[in-house]
C-alpha positions as CSV (number, residue, x, y, z in Angstrom):
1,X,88.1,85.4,143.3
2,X,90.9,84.4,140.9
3,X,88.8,85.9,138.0
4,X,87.1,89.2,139.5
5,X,90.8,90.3,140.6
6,X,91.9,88.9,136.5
7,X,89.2,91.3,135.5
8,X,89.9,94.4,137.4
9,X,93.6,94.0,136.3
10,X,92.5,93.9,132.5
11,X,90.6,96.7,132.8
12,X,93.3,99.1,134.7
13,X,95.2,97.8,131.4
14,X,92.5,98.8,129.2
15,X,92.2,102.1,131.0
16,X,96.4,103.4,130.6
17,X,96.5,101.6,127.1
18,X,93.6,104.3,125.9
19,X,95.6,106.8,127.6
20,X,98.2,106.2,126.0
21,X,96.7,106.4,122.8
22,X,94.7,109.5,123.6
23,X,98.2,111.2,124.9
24,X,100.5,109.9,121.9
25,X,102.3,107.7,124.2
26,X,102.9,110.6,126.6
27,X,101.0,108.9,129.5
28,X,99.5,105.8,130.3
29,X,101.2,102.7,128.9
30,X,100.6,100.1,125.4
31,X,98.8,97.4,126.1
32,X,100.5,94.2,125.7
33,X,99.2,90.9,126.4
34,X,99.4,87.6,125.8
35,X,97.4,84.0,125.5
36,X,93.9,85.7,126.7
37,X,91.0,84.0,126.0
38,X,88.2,87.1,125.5
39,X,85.5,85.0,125.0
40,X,84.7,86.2,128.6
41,X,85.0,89.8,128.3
42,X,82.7,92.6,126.6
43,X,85.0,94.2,124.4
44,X,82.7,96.6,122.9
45,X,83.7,100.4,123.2
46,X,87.3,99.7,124.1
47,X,90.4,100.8,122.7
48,X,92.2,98.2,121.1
49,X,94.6,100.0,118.4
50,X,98.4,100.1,118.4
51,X,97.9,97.3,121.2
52,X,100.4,94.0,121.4
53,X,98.1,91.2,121.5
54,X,99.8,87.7,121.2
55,X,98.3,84.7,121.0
56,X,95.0,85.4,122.3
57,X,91.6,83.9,121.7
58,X,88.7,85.7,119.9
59,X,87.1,82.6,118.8
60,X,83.4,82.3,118.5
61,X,82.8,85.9,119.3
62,X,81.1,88.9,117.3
63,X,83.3,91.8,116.8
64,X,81.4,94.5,115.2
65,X,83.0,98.3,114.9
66,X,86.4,97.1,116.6
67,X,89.2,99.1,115.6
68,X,92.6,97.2,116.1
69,X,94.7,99.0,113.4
70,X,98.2,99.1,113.9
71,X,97.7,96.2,116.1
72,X,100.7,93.2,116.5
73,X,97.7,90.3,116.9
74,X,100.4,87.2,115.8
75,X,99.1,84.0,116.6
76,X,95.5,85.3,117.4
77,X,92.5,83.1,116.7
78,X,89.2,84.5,115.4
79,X,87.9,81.1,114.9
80,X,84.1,80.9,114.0
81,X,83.7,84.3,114.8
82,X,81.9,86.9,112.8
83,X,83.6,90.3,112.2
84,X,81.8,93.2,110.6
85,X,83.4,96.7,110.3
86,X,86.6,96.1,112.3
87,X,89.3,97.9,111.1
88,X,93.2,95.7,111.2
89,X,94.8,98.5,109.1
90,X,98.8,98.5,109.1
91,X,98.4,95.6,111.7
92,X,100.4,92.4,112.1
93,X,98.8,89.1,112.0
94,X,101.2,86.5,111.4
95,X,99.9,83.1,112.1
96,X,96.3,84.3,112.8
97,X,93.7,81.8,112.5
98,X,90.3,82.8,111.0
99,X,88.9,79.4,109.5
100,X,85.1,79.2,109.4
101,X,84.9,82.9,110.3
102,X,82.5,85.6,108.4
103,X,84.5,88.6,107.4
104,X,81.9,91.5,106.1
105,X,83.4,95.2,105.5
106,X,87.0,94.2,107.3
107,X,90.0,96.6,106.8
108,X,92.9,94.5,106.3
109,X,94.8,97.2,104.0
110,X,98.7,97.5,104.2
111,X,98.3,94.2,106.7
112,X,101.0,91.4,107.3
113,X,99.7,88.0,106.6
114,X,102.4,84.9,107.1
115,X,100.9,81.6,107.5
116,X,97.7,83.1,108.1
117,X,94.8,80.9,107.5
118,X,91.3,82.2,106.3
119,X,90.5,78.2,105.5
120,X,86.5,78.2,104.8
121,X,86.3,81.8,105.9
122,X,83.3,84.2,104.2
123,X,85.1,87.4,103.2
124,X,82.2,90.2,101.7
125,X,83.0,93.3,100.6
126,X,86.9,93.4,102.8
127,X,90.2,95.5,101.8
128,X,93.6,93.8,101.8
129,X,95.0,96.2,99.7
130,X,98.6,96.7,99.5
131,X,99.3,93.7,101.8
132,X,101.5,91.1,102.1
133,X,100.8,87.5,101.8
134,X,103.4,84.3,102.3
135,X,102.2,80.9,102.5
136,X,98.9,82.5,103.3
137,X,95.6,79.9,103.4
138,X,92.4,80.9,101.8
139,X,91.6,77.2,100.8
140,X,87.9,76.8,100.8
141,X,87.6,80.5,101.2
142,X,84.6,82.6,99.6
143,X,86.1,85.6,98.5
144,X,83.6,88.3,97.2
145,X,83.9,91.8,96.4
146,X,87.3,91.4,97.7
147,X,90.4,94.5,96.9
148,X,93.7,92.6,96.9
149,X,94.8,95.8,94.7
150,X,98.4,95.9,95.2
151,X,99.3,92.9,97.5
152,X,102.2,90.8,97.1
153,X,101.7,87.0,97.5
154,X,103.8,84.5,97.6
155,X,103.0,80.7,98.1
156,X,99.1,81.4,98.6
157,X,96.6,78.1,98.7
């Protein structure tokens, strides 16, 4: 019961958050939240950009046309997962954890990187122009096709 009423109250947040992108901010409200683990949720077809999402749990999923730009995502794991097209433009991911993951046609572009770690990540064909990196982790990484044009780094493995 615990979990049906968990998922109606997601998706009345889901619901004012894309009104309050479709309105500017006029109605509905941002979405904010914090430590969910959405490897129980479809989140194809909903509006994730501009959200707040801390610390939450992508891991092991396939995220394919997601659009989280301008997002705050710090601390967010995309462990394992596979991302293709997503679009993390302008968005914060301090701390984010993507080891292992497979990152083909991402838009990281004018992103925030601290302490994020892409350790034995696959990354085809992804922009993270104009972005910052500090104490970033790509160790292990395979980096191909990859526009960095721009970025700043500082104490990258």
């Amino acid at each position: 019961m615990a979990f049906k009423a968990m998922n109606q109250n997601l998706a009345l947040k889901f619901e004012l958050h894309k009104k309050w992108v479709e309105t500017s901010g006029q109605e509905g409200e941002k979405l904010r939240l914090q430590e969910v683990d959405f490897q129980h949720y479809e989140l194809t077809g909903l509006c994730l950009e501009q959200s707040y999402m801390t610390s939450c749990n992508f891991d092991n999923l396939s995220l394919n046309n997601m659009d989280f730009h301008a997002s705050v995502l710090i601390s967010s794991t995309y462990n394992d997962a596979e991302l293709v097209d997503v679009d993390f433009y302008k968005s914060d991911l301090w701390y984010a954890e993507f080891s292992n993951a497979t990152l083909n046609g991402v838009r990281f572009a004018r992103g925030d990187f601290w302490e994020t770690d892409f350790k034995r990540a696959t990354i085809i064909d992804c922009n993270f122009s104009a972005s910052s990196f500090s104490l970033t982790d790509f160790s292990s990484a395979s980096l191909i096709n990859v526009d960095i044009s721009e970025s700043r780094f500082e104490g990258v493995s």
